[in-house]
C-alpha positions, 0 to 999 in steps of 0.5 A, a space after each residue: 677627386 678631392 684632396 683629403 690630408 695634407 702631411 707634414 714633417 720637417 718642412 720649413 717652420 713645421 718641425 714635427 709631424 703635422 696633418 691637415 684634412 681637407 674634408 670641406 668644400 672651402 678651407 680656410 687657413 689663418 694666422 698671424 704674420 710669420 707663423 708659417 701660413 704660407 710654408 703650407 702653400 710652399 709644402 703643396 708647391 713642394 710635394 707636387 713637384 715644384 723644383 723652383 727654390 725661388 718660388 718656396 722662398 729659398 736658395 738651397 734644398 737645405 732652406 727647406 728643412 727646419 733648421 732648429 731654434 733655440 730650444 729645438 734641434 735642427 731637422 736633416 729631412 724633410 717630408 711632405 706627403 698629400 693624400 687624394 681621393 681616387 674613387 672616381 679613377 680620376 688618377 690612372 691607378 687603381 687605388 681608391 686613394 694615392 698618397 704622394 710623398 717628397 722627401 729632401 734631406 740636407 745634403 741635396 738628394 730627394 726622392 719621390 714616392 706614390 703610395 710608399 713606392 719609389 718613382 722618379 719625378 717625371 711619373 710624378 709629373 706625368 701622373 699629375 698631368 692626368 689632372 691638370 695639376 702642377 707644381 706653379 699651374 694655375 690651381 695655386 695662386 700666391 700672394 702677390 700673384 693675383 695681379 701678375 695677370 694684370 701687368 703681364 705683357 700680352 705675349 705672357 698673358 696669352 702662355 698664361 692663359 693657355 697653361 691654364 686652358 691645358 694646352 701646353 700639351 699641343 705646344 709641347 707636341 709642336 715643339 717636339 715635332 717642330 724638333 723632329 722636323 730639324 733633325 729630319 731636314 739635317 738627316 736628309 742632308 746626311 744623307 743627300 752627302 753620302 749619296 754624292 760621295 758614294 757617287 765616285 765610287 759607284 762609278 769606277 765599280 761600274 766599270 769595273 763590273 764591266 770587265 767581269 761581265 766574260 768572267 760572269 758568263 764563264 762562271 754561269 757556264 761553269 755552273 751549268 757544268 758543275 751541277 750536272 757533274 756533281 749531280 752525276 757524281 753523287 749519283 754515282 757515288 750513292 750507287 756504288 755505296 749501295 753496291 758496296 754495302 750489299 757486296 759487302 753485307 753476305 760475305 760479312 754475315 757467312 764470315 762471322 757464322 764460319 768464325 764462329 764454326 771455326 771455334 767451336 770445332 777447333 776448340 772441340 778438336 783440342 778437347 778430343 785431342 788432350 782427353 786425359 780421360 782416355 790415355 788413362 783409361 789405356 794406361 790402365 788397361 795396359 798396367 792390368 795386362 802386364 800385371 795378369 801376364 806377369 802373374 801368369 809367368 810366374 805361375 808358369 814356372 812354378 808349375 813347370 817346377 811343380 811338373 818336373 818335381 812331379 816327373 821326378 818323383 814319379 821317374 825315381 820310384 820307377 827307377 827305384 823299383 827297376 833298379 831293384 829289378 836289374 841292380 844298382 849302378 847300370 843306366 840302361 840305354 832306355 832310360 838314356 832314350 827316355 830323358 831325351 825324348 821327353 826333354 825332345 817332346 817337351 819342348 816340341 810341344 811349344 814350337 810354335 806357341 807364340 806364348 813367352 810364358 809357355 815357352 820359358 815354362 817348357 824350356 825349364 821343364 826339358 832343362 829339369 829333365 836332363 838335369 835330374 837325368 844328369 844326377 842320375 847317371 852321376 852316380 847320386 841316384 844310387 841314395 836309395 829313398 824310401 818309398 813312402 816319403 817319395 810317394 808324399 812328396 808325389 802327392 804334395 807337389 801335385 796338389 801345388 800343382 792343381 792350385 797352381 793350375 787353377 790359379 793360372 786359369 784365373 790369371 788367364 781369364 783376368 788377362 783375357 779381360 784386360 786384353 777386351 778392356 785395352 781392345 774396347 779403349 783402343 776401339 773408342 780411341 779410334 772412334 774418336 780419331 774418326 770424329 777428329 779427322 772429320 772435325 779437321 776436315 770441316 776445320 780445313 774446308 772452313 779455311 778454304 772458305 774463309 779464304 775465299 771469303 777474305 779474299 772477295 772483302 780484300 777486293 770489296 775494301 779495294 773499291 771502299 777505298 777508291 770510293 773514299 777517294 773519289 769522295 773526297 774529291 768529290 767534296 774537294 770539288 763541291 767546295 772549289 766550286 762554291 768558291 769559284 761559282 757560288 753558294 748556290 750551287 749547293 743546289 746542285 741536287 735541284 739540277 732538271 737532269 736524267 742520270 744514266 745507271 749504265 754510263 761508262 765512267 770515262 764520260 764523267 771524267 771527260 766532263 771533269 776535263 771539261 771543268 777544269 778547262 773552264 776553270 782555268 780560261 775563268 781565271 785568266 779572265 779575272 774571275 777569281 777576284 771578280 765576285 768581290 768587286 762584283 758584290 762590292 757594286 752591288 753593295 753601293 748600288 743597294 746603298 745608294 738605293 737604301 738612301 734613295 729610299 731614306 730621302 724618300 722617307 725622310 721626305 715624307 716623315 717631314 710632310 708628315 710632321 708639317 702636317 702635324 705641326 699644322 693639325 696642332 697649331 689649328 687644334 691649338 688654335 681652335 681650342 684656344 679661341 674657343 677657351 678665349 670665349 668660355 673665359 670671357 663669358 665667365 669674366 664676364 659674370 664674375 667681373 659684373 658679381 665684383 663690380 655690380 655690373 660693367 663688362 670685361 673681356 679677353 681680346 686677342 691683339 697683334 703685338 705693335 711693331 716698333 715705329 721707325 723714325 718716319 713713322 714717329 714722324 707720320 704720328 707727329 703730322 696727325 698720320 693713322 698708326 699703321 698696323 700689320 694686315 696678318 699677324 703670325 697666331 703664335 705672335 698674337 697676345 692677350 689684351 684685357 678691356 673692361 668698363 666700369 658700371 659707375 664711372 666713365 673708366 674704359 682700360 686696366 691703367 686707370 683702375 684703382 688698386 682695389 679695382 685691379 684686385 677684384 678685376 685679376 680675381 675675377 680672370 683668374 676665376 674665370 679662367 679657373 672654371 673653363 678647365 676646372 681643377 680638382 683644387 684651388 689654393 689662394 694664399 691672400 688674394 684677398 688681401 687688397 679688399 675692403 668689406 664690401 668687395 670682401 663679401 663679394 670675394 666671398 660669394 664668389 669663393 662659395 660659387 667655385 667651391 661647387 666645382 673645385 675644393 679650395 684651400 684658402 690662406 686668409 686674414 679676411 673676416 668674411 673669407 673665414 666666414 665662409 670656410 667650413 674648416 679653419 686652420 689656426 697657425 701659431 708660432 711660440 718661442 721655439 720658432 715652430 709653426 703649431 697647428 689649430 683646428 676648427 670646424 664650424 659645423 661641429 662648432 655650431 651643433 656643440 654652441 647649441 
């Protein structure tokens, strides 16, 4: 992994957008003073996530921000984004390249990005840590810096080494579980308090539990009998819903049919009884008959006033001839005799007709008789008719006659008709009464047993309802019971029992009695209030032993995090010494490199333990400083002891300035390849050097840049003749950093 750009915008003096590619192994920016060299240290510093002002040389998040000049207006963000190659994953994203970006802006607000996605600056932390990459680690060496490896105290030489060797994890590690562990050890004091508190209580609740132990036996037995009865109950209320149901069902079924016959037949009834078809059909056979009589009367007495016309005539031209015979004016005693006997035979002949017509008819023919007899013996006869006339009028009543006679026979035969029709209606009028009786029969039987039917539901429904009752106290009972017994005797269906289909009820209610005998004795025992206190023991108990158990665990969780804490503090250890080796060998090779020879190397020392007064007086006589027999590992330090190659100088505090400058070089060179980074940025750590050792600060920078790219910010000839890129930073009038470049690669070819 390498860095490949460097962008800018805003930053400090680099007012507009600015990019550097880091494509080469070494890197070189320069410039002179004040251009804004080192603003493009602080722009790294910056965008890994630095949060210390102070070390980008400012006071306030606006400090980082152009703050304009006299030709150029100020900026109100400032942003810088640095772009690495990811296509060895070195980065646990799945990008071949991740860009970070931080952007502050004058009022104090910032924020991060990882490939333009929004993140906070722990994921930036976190991320970077992949890698051994930090905002002030090891990888970034300011001006001014080099030498604080030299005039640290032990103690801070031991945390910068261990920073640079990656062990800041374990540190942070036992921290943590060291702060794991205080926490621990103040829980398990919580809880050892409230296990002494609750103590008391448990106490008092013992006895009280004591008290209720009757009451508990009381309530077991009472739960025995609970769950037969309520078994035998439900038992029993099952069979007789069944029995009820199956009771019930057939009734049920046949009423329905009988409903339904019952309609069907009433409503036939009414229909036979309203038929407007069949009083019609009388209504005209009546009207038919009355009119055929009423015709036939009146043919009647015509024809019976046609006959004694005929009679007449007939009687008056025999008379006329007797009269001419015996002479006029004397009504002999035969003609007297002759008109009674014909009125008498007249009417004899209707004497026992039932016939009103014939009779009337008769009687007006015998009233003809006598009236015309009557005329006669008046005196009235004696108008003699002629003959002819009297013969015609004879012929012409006798022909009215025949039509009379023939119109009367059909009369007759129009009223026998009529007669057969009314007979034949009233005939099917009494079919159908027959059919009625029968549908009124059915309709009364239907009744009957209907009745019967709703009587037997009446009864059924009786028993429905005392089996609702029994129900629901029933249901009464199984939730008294739960309140007095306990949920569990929902499971009353569970109860190993063997229920009897034929036992009598009455042995059922005696177990009730027997029930609500124990109910009683359990409440003058207290067993009412005696599940709350029973289950606020068992409460305590289980929350004394819940924090029992807590002790417990705590307790191991604490021996746990003893043994990581010394798991960590013996890998820490371990790493670090054997970090101490690599870093010395490298020392080693880099300080002989400076030098030409000579040695140097990285110890590890106890800190010296102020002297008391009587010990400075020991020193005084010639005494042998006394030291600690064992140091604490986390009191040790880092001491540094080199020799030169020409001079008899044995120790850092007689090294000359230049000397110090290649010695701190050295270590932190050599401190740099143990763990190596993917870069290196040195901002005029070569500041301090003459030419020679510059030309070994040289050789020193083309050896590290086989293993981490570096970024080098320089005034040194030689440092620049290495670098493969050189970066020029200029700064003109306008106060605004400007950027050159240079590759000498390129450069060389374009020379040639």
């Amino acid at each position: 992994m390498r860095v490949k750009q460097l962008e800018i915008s805003g930053f400090k003096s680099f007012a507009k957008k600015t990019e550097l590619v880091f494509d080469a192994p070494i890197s070189a920016i320069v410039g002179p003073n004040g251009s804004g060299k080192s603003n493009v240290v602080e722009a790294l510093r910056f965008v890994l996530g630095e949060q210390s002002l102070k070390s980008m040389r400012g006071k306030r998040g606006e400090d980082l921000i152009f703050n304009g000049s006299r030709t150029g207006a100020r900026q109100n963000r400032a942003s810088v984004s640095i772009t690495f190659d990811n296509a060895d994953r070195m980065f646990p994203l799945d990008y071949d390249e991740v860009t970070l970006t931080r952007e502050v802006y004058r009022d104090g607000a910032g924020e991060y990005f990882v490939n333009g996605s929004a993140v906070r600056l722990r994921d930036i932390i976190e991320l970077l840590s992949a890698v051994h990459i930090g905002a002030s680690g090891h990888h970034i060496i300011s001006q001014g810096e080099a030498d604080r490896v030299l005039t640290a105290s032990i103690k801070e030489r031991r945390a910068m080494i261990e920073d640079a060797l990656g062990l800041k994890i374990y540190q942070w590690k036992i921290g943590e579980s060291e702060r794991k562990l205080e926490k621990t050890r103040e829980n398990m004091q919580q809880v050892d308090i409230l296990r002494k508190e609750i103590a008391p209580h448990i106490k008092f609740l013992k006895k009280q539990v004591e008290k209720i132990e009757q009451a508990r036996s009381l309530r077991d037995e009472l739960s025995g009998l609970y769950r037969e009865y309520l078994k035998r109950e439900e038992t029993y209320l099952a069979r007789e819903r069944s029995t009820i149901a199956h009771e019930k069902s057939t009734p049920e079924a046949e009423l329905v049919e009988l409903n339904a016959r019952f309609s069907a037949a009433e409503a036939h009834l009414n229909a036979e009884r309203g038929s407007d078809q069949d009083l019609a059909a009388i209504r005209e056979a009546a009207a038919r008959i009355a009119e055929t009589r009423s015709r036939k009367d009146e043919l009647s007495r015509v024809l019976g006033r046609i006959e004694g016309g005929i009679e007449y005539e007939e009687r008056r031209l025999a008379e006329d001839a007797a009269r001419a015979e015996q002479g006029e004016g004397v009504v002999p005693v035969r003609d007297v005799r002759t008109a009674l006997d014909e009125a008498h035979r007249i009417l004899g002949e209707v004497e026992n007709q039932g016939d009103l017509g014939l009779v009337r008819l008769a009687i007006e023919r015998a009233r003809m008789t006598l009236v015309r007899f009557m005329e006669a013996v008046s005196g009235k006869t004696g108008v003699v008719v002629p003959e002819e006339r009297s013969r015609e009028r004879l012929e012409t009543l006798t022909a009215e006659r025949d039509e009379i006679l023939r119109r009367l026979e059909d009369a007759r035969t129009a009223e026998s008709e009529a007669v057969a029709a009314e007979a034949a209606v009233k005939h099917s009028i009494e079919t159908e009464k027959d059919k009625t009786r029968d549908a009124e029969r059915a309709l009364y039987e239907i009744r009957a047993r209907r009745s019967e039917l709703l009587a037997k539901l009446e009864s059924v429904r009786a028993r429905e309802e005392r089996l609702a009752d029994d129900t629901r106290r029933f249901e009464e009972e199984v939730r008294e019971g739960v309140v007095l017994v306990g949920a569990m005797l929902r499971d009353y269906a569970d109860t190993p029992i063997t229920v009897d289909a034929h036992e009598v009820r009455s042995m059922q209610e005696d177990r009730r009695r027997k029930i609500e005998k124990l109910k009683i004795r359990l409440e003058d025992a207290g067993g009412a209030g005696g599940e709350d206190t029973l289950k606020e023991y068992d409460d305590a108990v289980a929350r004394d032993e819940f924090l029992g158990r807590e002790l417990e665990d705590l307790a191991k969780t604490a021996d746990s995090l003893r043994e990581l804490i010394t798991e960590l503090s013996e890998k820490l250890e371990q790493e670090f010494k054997g970090g101490i080796v690599k870093i010395n060998k490298q020392f080693q090779e880099f300080f002989a490199l400076m030098f030409g020879g000579g040695s140097a190397s990285l110890t590890v020392v106890a800190p010296k333990k102020k002297r008391k007064d009587d010990d400075l007086a020991a020193l005084e006589e010639g005494a042998e400083e006394s030291v600690p027999e064992e140091v604490p590992e986390e009191d040790a330090g880092i001491d540094i002891s080199v020799t030169h190659p020409h001079k008899k100088i044995h120790g850092l505090e007689v090294l000359s300035g230049g000397e110090r400058a290649l010695t701190s070089i050295a270590l932190l060179f050599a401190i740099s390849q143990v763990n190596p980074p993917p870069f290196l940025v040195l901002d005029e750590t070569d500041a301090a050097l003459d030419e020679a050792n510059s030309r070994r600060y040289g050789d020193m920078l083309e050896n590290l840049s086989k293993y981490s790219q570096l970024i080098v910010v320089t005034h040194n000839r030689e440092t620049m003749s290495r670098a493969s890129i050189l970066y020029g930073v200029t700064m003109g009038s306008d106060a605004v950093s400007k950027l050159l470049s240079i590759k000498f690669d390129e450069a060389t070819v374009m020379a040639k």
